[in-house]
C-alpha positions in Angstrom: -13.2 19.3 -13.0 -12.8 21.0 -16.3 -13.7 23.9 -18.1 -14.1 22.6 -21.9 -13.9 20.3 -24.5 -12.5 19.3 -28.0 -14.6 17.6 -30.2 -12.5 14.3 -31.5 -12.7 11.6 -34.4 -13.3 8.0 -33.9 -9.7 7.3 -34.4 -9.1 8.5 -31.4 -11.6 6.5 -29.2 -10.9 3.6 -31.0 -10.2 1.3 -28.0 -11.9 2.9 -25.5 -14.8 0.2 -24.8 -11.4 -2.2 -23.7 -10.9 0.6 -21.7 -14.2 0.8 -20.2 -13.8 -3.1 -19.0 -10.7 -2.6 -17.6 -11.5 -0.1 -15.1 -14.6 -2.2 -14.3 -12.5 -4.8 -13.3 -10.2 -2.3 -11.7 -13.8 -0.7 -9.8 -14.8 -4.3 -8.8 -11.6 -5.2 -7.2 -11.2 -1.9 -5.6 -14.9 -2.5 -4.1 -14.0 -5.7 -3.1 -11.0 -4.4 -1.2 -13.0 -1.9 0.6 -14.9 -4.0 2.0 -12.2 -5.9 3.3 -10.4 -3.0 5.0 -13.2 -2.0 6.6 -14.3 -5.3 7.8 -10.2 -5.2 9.0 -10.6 -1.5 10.6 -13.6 -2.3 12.8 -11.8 -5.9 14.1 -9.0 -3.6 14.8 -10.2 -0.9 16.7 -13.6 -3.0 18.3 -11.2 -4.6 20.5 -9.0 -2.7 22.9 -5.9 -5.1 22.9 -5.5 -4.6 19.1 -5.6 -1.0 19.4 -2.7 -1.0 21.5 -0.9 -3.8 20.1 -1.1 -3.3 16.5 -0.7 0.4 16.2 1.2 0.0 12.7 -1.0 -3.0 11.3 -3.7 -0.6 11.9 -1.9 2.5 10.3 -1.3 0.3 7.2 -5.2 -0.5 7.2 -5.8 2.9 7.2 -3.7 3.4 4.0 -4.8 0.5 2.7 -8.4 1.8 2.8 -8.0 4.9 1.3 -6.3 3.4 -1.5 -9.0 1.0 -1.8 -11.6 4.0 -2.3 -9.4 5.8 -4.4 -8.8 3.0 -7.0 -13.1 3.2 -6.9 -13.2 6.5 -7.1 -10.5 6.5 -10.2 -12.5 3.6 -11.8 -15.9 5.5 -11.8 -14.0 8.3 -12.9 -12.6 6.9 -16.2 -15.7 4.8 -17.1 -17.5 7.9 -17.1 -14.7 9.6 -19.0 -14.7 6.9 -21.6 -18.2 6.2 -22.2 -19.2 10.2 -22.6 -16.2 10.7 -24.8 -17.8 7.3 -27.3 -20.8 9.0 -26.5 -20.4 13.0 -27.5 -17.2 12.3 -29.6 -15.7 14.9 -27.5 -12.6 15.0 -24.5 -11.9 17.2 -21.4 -9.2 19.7 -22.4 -7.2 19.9 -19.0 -4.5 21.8 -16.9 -2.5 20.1 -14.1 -3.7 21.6 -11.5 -7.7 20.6 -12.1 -5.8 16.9 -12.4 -4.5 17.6 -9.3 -7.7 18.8 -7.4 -9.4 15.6 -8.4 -11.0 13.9 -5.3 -9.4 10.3 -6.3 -6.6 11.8 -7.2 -5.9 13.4 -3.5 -6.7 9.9 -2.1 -4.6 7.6 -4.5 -1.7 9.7 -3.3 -2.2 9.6 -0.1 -2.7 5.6 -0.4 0.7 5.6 -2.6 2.6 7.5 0.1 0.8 5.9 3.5 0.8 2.4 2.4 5.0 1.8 1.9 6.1 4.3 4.9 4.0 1.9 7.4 5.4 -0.7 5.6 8.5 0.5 6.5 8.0 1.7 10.1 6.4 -2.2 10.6 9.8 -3.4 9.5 12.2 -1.1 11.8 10.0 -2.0 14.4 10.2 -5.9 14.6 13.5 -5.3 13.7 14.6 -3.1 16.5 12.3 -5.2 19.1 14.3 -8.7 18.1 17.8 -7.2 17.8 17.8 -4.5 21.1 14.8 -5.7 23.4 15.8 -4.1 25.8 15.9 -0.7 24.4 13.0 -1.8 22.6 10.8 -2.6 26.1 11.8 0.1 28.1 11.8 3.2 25.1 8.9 1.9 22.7 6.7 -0.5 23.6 3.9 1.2 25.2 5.8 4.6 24.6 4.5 7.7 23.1 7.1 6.5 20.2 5.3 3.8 19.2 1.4 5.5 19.6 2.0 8.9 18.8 5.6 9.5 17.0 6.0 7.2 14.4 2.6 7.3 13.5 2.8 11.5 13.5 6.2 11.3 11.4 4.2 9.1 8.9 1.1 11.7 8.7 3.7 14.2 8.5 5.2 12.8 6.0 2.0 12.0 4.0 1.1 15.4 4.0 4.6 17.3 3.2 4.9 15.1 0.1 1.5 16.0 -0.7 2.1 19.8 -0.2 5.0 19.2 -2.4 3.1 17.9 -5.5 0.4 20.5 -4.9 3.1 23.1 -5.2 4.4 21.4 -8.7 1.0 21.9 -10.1 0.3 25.4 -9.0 3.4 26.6 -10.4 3.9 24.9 -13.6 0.6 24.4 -14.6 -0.2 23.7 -17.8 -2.5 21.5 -20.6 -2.0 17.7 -19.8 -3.8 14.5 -20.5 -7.1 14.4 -20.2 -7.9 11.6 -18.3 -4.7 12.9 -15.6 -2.7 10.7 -13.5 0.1 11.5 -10.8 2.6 11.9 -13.5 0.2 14.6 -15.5 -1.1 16.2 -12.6 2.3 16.7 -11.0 5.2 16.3 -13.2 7.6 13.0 -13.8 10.1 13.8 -10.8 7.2 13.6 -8.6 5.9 10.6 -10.1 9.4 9.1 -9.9 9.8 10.2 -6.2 6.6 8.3 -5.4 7.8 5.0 -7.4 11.0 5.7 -5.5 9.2 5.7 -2.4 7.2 3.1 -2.5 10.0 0.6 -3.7 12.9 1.8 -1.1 10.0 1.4 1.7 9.1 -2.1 0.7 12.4 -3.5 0.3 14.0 -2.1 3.3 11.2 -3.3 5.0 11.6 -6.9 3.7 15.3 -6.9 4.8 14.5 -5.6 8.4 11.9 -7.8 8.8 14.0 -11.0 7.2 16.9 -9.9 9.7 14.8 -10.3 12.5 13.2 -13.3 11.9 16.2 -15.2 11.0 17.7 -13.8 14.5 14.3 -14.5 16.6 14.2 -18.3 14.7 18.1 -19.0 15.8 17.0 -17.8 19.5 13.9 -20.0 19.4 16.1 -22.7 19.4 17.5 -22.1 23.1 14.7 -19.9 24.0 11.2 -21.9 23.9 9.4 -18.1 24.2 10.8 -17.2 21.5 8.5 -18.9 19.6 5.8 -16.6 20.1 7.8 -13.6 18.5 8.6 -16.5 15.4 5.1 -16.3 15.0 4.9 -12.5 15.1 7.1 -11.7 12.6 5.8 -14.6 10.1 2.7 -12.1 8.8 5.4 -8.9 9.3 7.5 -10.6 6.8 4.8 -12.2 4.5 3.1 -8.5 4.1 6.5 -7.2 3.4 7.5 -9.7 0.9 4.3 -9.4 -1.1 4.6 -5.3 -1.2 8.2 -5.8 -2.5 6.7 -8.5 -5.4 2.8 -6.8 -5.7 4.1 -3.3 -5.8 7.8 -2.7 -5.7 8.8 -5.0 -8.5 5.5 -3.5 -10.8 7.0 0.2 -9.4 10.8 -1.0 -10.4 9.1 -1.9 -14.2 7.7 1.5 -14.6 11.0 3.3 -14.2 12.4 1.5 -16.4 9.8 2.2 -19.0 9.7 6.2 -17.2 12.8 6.6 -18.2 14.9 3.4 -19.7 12.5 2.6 -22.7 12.0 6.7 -23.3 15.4 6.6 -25.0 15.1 3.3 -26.7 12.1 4.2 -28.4 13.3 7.4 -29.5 15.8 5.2 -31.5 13.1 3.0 -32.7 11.5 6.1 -34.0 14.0 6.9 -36.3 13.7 3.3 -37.9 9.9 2.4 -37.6 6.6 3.4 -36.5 5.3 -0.1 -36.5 7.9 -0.7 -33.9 7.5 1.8 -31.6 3.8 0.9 -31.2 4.8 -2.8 -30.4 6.7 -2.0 -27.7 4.3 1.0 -26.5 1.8 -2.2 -26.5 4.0 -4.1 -24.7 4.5 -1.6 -21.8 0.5 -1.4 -21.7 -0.3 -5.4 -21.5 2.4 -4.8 -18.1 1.4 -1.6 -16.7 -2.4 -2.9 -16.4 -1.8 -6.4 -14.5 0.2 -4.3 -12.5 -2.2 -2.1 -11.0 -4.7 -5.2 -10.3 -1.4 -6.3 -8.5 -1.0 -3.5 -6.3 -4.9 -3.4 -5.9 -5.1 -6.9 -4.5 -2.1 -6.0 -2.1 -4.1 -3.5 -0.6 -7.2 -6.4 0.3 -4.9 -9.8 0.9 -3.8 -8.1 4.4 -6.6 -9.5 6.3 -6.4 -12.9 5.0 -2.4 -12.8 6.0 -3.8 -11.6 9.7 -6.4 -14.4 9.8 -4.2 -17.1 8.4 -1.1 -16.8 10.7 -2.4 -14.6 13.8 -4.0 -17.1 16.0 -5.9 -14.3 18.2 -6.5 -12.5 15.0 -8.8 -15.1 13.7 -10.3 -16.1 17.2 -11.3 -12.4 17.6 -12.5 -12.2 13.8 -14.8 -15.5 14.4 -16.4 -14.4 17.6 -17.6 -11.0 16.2 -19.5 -13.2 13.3 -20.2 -16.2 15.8 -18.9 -19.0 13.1 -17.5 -20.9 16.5 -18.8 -21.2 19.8 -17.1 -18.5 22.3 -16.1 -21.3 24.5 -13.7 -22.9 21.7 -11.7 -20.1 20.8 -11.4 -18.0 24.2 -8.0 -17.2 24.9 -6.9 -19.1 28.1 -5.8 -16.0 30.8 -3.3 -18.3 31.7 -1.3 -17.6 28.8 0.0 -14.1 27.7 -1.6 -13.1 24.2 0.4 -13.9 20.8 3.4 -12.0 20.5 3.8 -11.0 24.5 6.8 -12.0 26.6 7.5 -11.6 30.3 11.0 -11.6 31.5 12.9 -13.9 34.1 13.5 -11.5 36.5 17.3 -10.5 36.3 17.9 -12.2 32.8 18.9 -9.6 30.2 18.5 -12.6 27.7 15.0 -13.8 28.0 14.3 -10.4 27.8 12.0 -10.3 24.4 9.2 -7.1 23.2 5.6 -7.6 22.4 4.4 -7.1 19.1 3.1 -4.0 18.0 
C-alpha cells in the first residue's frame, strides 16, 4: 500500500525488465516449492503416527510453507512494481511502516524467523535423545515438552520478534525504498538480528545434530538397535547441513556486505565512481543466487524425507498408489523407523524415538 507517486526518467528504470525475469524465476521456484510443502503437510498430518512422531519436521514444514508463499507473494509483488513503473514512468513514494504492513512482507518474516528456530529445536532434540535417553524417554518423548512447549516457545518467539520489528516501524517511520524489504521496512539492526538468527540457528543445529550422530554411529557398533536411530538422525543432519550452506553461509555474506563492504566502499568513493559500482555489481550477481538458494532450501525437505526415511517414502507411495500396498506395508513385527524398546533393567539399551 501507498499513498503516491513520483514521476521518474528512464535512467532510472534502466534495468528493470532483468528485474522483471528475475523475480519470475524467483515466483516459479517459490510456486514450485509450494507445492511441495503442501504435498509434505498433508503426508504429515494424514497419518496419525507422523503427527506424533515428527512434531518438529512438521513445524519446519509449516515455516517452510509460509516462506514458500511469501517468496510468491514478494515475486508478484515486484513484477507488478517493475512493469507499471516501465509502464507510467512513475514509483511508489513510501514510509516504513506501509513496507511493513505488506502481506508478503508479514509472511517472509515469519518464514525467516520459523524456519532456523525449528531448525534449531530439531537439533537439541536428537541431540539430547542420543546423549541423555533416559531423561529424554521419561521427560520428552511423548511429553507435553515435545507437543506443546517447544513448539509454543517457537510461536512465541515468532511472534515477539515480529512485535518487535512492528514497533521499529511505527516509531521511526519514515520515507524508504520503494520496492521495501526487511531492512527498509524495519531498520538494519532488525535486519541484522534476523541474519543473526538464522545463521546461529543453523549452525548450532549442525553441531548438535553432528554430535549426536557421531555418538549414536560409535554406539551402533555394540548396539545393533542403534542403527535405527543412525538412520534417524541421517535426514536431521542432511537438513541442517544444507540450511547452514543454502542459507547461513548466503546470511554470513550479507553481513559482511551490511556492514564490512559499507566502509570499504566509502573509501572507494573518494577515489572512483567506476569502482564503487563494480563492487556494488558484484554484491548484486551474489545476493540474487542467494535467495534462489534459500528458496530451494525451503522445497528440497521432502525429497531428504523420501530419500532417507524408509516409512516416509512407503507412506508417500501408498497415498499416490505408485506400489502395490502389499510391497511396502510395514511388517507389525518390527517397531517403525526411529523407535526403540528397552531390555528391561538395562539403562544402556535404553535409546528415544525420533520425534
Amino acid at each position: 500500500m501507498f499513498t503516491r507517486n513520483e514521476t521518474v526518467n528512464t535512467t532510472v528504470t534502466q534495468g528493470f525488465e532483468d528485474l522483471i525475469t528475475y523475480h519470475i524465476v524467483n515466483t516459479s521456484l517459490g510456486a514450485i516449492s509450494t507445492l511441495v510443502n503442501t504435498l509434505l503437510l498433508v503426508i504429515f498430518l494424514s497419518y496419525r503416527p507422523f503427527r506424533t512422531r515428527y512434531v518438529l519436521l512438521i513445524l519446519l514444514n509449516v515455516g517452510d510453507l509460509i516462506n514458500s508463499m511469501a517468496i510468491v507473494l514478494t515475486g508478484l509483488n515486484r513484477i507488478q512494481l517493475y512493469s507499471t513503473a516501465i509502464r507510467t514512468m512513475t514509483l511508489p513514494v513510501r514510509t516504513s511502516v506501509e513496507c511493513a504492513i505488506e502481506p508478503w512482507l508479514i509472511l517472509k518474516l515469519i518464514g525467516d524467523i520459523l524456519i532456523p528456530v525449528s531448525t534449531f529445536w530439531m537439533g537439541v532434540e536428537r541431540f539430547v535423545a542420543i546423549l541423555f535417553p533416559i531423561f529424554y524417554r521419561f521427560s520428552v518423548d511423548g511429553k507435553a515438552v515435545k507437543y506443546l512447549i517447544v513448539p509454543g516457545i517457537s510461536l512465541l518467539f515468532v511472534f515477539l520478534s515480529i512485535l518487535v520489528g512492528f514497533y521499529l516501524a511505527f516509531t521511526e517511520n519514515h520515507f524508504t525504498s520503494f520496492y521495501c524489504g526487511r531492512k527498509a521496512a524495519f531498520g538494519e539492526g532488525f535486519g541484522t538480528f534476523i541474519y543473526c538468527c538464522n545463521i546461529t540457528c543453523n549452525v548450532a543445529s549442525t553441531v548438535f545434530a553432528t554430535a549426536a550422530y557421531f555418538k549414536a554411529l560409535n554406539l551402533s557398533k555394540t548396539q545393533p538397535r542403534m542403527q535405527r536411530q543412525v538412520n534417524v538422525i541421517r535426514y536431521y543432519l542432511l537438513i541442517s547441513v544444507l540450511s547452514t550452506l543454502l542459507v547461513s553461509l548466503p546470511n554470513a555474506i550479507a553481513l559482511f556486505q551490511l556492514y564490512v563492504e559499507k566502509v570499504i566502499m566509502k573509501e572507494i568513493m573518494k577515489i572512483t565512481k567506476t569502482k564503487c559500482i563494480e563492487r556494488l555489481q558484484v554484491s548484486d550477481s551474489l545476493s540474487k543466487p542467494a535467495y534462489w538458494m534459500q528458496t530451494i532450501n525451503s522445497g528440497i525437505h521432502f525429497f531428504v524425507y523420501l530419500a532417507l526415511n524408509k516409512e516416509f517414502r512407503a507412506r508417500s507411495f501408498r497415498m499416490f498408489k505408485l506400489v502395490h500396498s502389499e510391497e511396502i506395508s510395514l511388517s507389525k513385527k518390527h517397531s517403525p523407523e526411529g523407535c526403540e524398546t528397552p531390555l528391561r533393567g538395562s539403562a544402556k539399551t535404553l535409546t528415544a524415538r525420533t520425534a
